[in-house]
C-alpha positions in Angstrom: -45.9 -12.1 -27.8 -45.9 -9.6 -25.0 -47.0 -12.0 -22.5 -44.7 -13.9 -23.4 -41.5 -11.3 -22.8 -43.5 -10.4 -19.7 -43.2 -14.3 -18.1 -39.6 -14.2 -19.7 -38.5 -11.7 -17.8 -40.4 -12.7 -14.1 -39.0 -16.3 -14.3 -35.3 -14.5 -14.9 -35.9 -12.3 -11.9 -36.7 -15.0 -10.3 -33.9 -17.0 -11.0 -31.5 -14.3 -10.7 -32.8 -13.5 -7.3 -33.5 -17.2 -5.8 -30.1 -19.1 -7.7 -27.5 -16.3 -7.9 -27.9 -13.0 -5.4 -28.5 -15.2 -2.3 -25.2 -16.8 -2.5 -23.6 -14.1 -2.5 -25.8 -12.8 0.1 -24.6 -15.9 2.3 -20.8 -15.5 1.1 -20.8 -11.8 1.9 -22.3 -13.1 5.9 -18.9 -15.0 6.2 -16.8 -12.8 4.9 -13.6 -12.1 6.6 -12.5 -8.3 7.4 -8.7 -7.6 7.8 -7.7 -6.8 11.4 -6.8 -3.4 11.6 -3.0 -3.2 12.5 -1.5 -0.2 14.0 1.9 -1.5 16.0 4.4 -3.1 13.8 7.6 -4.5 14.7 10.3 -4.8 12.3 13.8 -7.2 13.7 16.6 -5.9 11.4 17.9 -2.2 10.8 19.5 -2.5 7.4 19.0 -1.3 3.9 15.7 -3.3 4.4 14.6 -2.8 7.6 15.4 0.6 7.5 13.5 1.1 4.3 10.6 -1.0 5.9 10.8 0.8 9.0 10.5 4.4 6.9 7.6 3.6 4.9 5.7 1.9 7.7 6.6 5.0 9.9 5.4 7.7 6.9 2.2 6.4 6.7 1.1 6.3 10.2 2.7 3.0 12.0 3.9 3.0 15.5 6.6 1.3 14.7 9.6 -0.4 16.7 12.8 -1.5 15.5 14.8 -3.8 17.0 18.3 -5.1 16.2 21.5 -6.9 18.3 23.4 -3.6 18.5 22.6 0.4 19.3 25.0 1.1 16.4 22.9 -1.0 14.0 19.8 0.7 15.4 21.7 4.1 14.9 22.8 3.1 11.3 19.1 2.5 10.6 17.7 6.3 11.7 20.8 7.4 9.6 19.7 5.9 6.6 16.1 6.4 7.1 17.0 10.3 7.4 18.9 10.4 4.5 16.7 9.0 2.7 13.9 11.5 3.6 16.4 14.4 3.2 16.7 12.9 -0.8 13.1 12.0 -0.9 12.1 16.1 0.1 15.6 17.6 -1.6 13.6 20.6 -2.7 11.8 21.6 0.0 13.4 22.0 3.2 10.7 22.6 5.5 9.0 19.6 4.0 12.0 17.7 4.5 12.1 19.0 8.3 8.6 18.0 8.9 8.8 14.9 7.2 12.1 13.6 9.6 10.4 14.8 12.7 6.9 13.1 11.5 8.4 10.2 10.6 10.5 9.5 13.7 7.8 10.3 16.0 5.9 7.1 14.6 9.3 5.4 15.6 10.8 3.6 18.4 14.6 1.3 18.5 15.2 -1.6 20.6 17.6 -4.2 21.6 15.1 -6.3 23.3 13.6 -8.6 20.8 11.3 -10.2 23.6 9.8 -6.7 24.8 9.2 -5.4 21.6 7.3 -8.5 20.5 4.8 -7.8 23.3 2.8 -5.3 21.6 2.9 -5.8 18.3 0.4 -6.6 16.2 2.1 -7.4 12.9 6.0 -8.7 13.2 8.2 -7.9 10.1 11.4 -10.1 10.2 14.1 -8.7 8.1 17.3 -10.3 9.2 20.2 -12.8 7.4 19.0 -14.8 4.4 19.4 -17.9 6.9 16.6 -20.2 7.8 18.4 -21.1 10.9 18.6 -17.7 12.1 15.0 -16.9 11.3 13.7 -20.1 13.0 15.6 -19.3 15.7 14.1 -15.6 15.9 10.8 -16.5 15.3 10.6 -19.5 18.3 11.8 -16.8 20.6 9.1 -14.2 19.5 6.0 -17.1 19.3 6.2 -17.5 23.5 5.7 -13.7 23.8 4.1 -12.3 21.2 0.1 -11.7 21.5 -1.5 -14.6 20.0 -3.2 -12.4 17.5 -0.1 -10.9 16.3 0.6 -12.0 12.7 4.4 -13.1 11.9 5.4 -12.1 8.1 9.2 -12.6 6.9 11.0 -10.6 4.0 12.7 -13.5 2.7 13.0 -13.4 -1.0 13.9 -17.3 -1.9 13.2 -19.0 1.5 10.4 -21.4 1.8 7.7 -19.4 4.0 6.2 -23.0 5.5 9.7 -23.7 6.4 10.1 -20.7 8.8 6.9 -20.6 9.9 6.5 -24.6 11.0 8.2 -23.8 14.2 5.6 -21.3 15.7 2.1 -22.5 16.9 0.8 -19.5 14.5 1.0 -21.2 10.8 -2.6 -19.2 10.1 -1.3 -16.1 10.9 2.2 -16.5 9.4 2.9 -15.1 5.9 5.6 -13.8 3.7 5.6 -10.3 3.2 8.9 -9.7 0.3 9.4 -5.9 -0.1 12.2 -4.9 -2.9 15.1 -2.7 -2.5 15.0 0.6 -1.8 11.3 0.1 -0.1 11.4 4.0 -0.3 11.3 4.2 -3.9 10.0 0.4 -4.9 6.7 0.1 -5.0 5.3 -3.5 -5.3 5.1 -5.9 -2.4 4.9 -9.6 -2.6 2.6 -11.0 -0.1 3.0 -14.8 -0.2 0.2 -17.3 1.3 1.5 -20.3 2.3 -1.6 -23.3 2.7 -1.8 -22.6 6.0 -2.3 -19.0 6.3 -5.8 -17.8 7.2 -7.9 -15.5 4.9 -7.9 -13.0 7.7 -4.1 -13.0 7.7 -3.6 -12.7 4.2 -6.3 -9.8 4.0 -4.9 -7.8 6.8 -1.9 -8.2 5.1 -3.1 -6.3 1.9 -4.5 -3.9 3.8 -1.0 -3.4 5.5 0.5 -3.1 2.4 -1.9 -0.4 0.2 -1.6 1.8 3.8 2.0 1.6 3.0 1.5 3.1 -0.3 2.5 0.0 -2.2 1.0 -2.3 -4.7 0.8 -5.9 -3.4 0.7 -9.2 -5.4 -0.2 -12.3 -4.6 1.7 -15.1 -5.1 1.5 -19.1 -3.4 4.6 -19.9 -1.1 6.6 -21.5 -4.5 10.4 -20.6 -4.7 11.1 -17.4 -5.5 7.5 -16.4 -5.3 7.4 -14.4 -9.0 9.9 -11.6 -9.2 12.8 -14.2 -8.4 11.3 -16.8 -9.8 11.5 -15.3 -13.1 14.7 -12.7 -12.7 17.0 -15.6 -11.1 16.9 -17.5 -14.6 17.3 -15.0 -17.0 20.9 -13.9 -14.7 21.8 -17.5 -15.0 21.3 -17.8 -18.8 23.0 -14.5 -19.2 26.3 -16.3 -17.5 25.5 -19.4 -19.4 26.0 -17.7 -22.6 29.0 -15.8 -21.6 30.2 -19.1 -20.5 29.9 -20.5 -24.1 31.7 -17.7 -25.7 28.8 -16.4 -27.4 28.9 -12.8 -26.4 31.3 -10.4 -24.0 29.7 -10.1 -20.6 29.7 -5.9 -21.9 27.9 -6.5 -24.8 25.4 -8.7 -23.2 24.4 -5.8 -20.8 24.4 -3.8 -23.5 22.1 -5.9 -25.5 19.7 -6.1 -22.7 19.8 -2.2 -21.3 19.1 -0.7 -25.0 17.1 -3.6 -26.8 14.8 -5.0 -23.5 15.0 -1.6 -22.0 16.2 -3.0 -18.7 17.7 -0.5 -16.2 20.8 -2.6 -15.6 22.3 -5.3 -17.3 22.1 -8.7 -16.0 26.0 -8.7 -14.6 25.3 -5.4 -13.0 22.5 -7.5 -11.4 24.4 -10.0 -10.6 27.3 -8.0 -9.4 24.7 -6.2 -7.1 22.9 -9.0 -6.1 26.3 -10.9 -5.3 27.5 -14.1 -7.3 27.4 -16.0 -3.5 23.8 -14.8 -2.9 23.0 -16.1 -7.1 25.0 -19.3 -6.3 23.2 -20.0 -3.2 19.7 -19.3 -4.3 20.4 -21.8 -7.3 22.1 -24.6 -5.2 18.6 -24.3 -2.8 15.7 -23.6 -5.8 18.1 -27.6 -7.4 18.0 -28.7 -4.1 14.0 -28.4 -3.5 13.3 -30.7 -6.7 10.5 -27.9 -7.0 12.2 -26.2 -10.0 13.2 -27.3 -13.3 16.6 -28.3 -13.2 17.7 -27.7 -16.7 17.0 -24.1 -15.0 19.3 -23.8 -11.9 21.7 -26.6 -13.4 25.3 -25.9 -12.0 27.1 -23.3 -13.8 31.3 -23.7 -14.0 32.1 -19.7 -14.3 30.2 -19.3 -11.3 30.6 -21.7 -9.3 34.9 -21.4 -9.9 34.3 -17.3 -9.1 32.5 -18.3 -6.0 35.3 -20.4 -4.6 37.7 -17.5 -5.4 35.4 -15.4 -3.0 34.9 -13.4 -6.2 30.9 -11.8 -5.7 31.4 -9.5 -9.3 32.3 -10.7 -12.4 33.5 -7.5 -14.1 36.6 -7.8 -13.3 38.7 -5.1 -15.5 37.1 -2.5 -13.3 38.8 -3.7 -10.2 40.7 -0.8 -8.5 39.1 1.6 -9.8 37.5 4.3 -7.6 34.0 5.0 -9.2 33.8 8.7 -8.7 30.6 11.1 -9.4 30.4 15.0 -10.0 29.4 17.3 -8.2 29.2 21.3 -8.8 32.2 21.0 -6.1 34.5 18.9 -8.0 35.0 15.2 -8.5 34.8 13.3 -5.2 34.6 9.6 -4.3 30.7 7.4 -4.2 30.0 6.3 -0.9 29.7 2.8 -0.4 27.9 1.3 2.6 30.5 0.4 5.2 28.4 -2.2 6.7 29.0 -4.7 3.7 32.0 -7.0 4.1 33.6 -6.2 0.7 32.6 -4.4 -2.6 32.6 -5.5 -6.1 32.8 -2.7 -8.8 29.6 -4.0 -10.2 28.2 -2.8 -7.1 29.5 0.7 -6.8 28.3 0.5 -10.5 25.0 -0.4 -9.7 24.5 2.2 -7.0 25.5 4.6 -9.8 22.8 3.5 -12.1 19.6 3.4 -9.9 20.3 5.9 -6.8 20.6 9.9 -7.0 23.9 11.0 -6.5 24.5 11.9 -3.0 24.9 15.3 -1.7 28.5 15.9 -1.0 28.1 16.0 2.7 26.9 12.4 2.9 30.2 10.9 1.1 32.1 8.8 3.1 35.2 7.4 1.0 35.5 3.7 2.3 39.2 2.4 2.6 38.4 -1.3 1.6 37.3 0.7 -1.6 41.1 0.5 -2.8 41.8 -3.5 -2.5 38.8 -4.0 -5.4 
């Protein structure tokens, strides 16, 4: 019997060693390492490119950012100051040392051409229009280094689409960061069938450096946070639209009994009712969707034509204001945006710190809500 369990156990060494070790041993050979990335260049100096700017910049990223305007670029070092002010409130040397850290690592430019030179990872974060981005990106692929990989921070354009114009389709990748990037942690990194395992590693890499927590996800619309948020907001209209609940208590439902931070109008509201309307006329469009999903909706497609972007409408007029140990004083609102919908001053209320009294700016347009 003990011979036996002796020539048991040789053959499964054996077998073990000869049938299962050496393929990794081979796979491990042909591995592919991520290519370490140190110059980043991020088009676009908004809430997003800002944020992506900041977080890139924090963690050790020469970073350039470029935009059309100096006032933009300006606008983007304002808000990427203020948000390391809030981010080291309680500590004022920390705070100092973090704003003189993180701008060091940073660098503005209108040039999009010259900044493209040296860049070994390009962030795109510019309109939602594929136009624009195709546009931007053929400009870059004739003078950026041919190892430089191209990412967008689109978060319901098809990657592919973008990407077919450049000679770089292995090295081209969607990289969807959520807003604020300062605060949100996950990243979407989205492979389309063309980009290269090196890419998509390097990419990762990129990513946990930034101190976030990337997912994967194939180059499908929506990728998965969108996928799955853009039709619950859609059913939440759908059953206003049928009278079945009050747009209030339907928040309400989902805030106390899902335990969501906003309801789905105060998403919507934030998001914009012309961004929701134009993500489900694109996701029906593609045929790569269910339609029963992003099937037209009357409410919203009638608000949409009124140029209406919020539907809580009884709040209209009404200057939002937050306390502060100095007395009641107005919420700033970003003057960049073309108009405001209460939903979004409500918004800001619900998931951002109140601002310290010296960084309120009371917005006129504010009034004609």
């Amino acid at each position: 019997m003990s011979q036996l369990f002796r020539s048991a156990c040789q053959f499964s060494t054996r077998l073990s060693t000869k049938n299962f070790l050496r393929p990794l041993i081979v796979s491990n050979a042909f591995s592919t390492s991520p290519r370490d990335i140190q110059n980043i260049t991020v088009y676009g100096s908004g809430l997003m490119g800002a944020g992506i700017v900041q977080v890139a910049a924090q963690n050790g990223f020469k970073v350039t950012m470029v935009d059309i305007e100096e006032s933009f670029l300006e606008n983007g070092i304002n808000i990427i100051k203020t948000s390391l002010k809030r981010q080291f409130k309680d500590d004022a040397n920390k705070q100092k040392e973090a704003i003189e850290s993180t701008l060091s690592n940073i660098k503005t430019s209108t040039d999009p051409s010259k900044s493209a030179e040296n860049a070994d990872l390009i962030v795109e974060a510019i309109i939602e229009n594929i136009q624009k981005k195709q546009d931007l990106f053929t400009k870059l692929d004739s003078v950026a280094p041919q190892s430089a990989i191209f990412t967008s921070n689109t978060s319901s354009l098809p990657i592919i689409e973008i990407a077919k114009i450049t000679k770089r389709g292995d090295k081209f990748a969607g990289l969807h960061f959520f807003n604020p990037v300062p605060r949100m942690k996950l990243v979407e990194v989205i492979k389309t069938e063309n980009t290269s395992d090196e890419t998509y590693e390097s990419l990762i890499e990129v990513a946990k450096k930034m101190q976030k927590t990337p997912v994967t996800c194939k180059d499908t619309p929506g990728f998965i946070v969108n996928r799955l948020l853009v039709p619950y907001l859609l059913e939440a209209i759908r059953l206003y639209e049928r009278g079945d609940a009050t747009f209030k208590d339907i928040d309400t439902a989902m805030k106390l009994g899902a335990g969501m931070p906003m309801g789905p109008f105060e998403l919507s509201d934030f998001v914009g009712l012309d961004t929701l309307k134009s993500i489900c006329d694109g996701w029906r469009d593609s045929n790569k969707v269910d339609t029963n999903l992003v099937a037209s909706i009357k409410v919203l497609d009638d608000l949409v034509k009124e140029g209406k972007r919020g539907l809580v409408d009884e709040l209209l007029g009404v200057l939002i204001r937050t306390k502060q140990p100095k007395g009641t004083i107005g919420i700033i609102v970003n003057p960049s945006m073309d108009s405001f919908t209460p939903g979004t001053i409500n918004a800001i209320l619900e998931i951002a710190e109140p601002p310290e009294p010296s960084e309120l700016e009371l917005y006129s347009r504010i009034s004609s809500l």
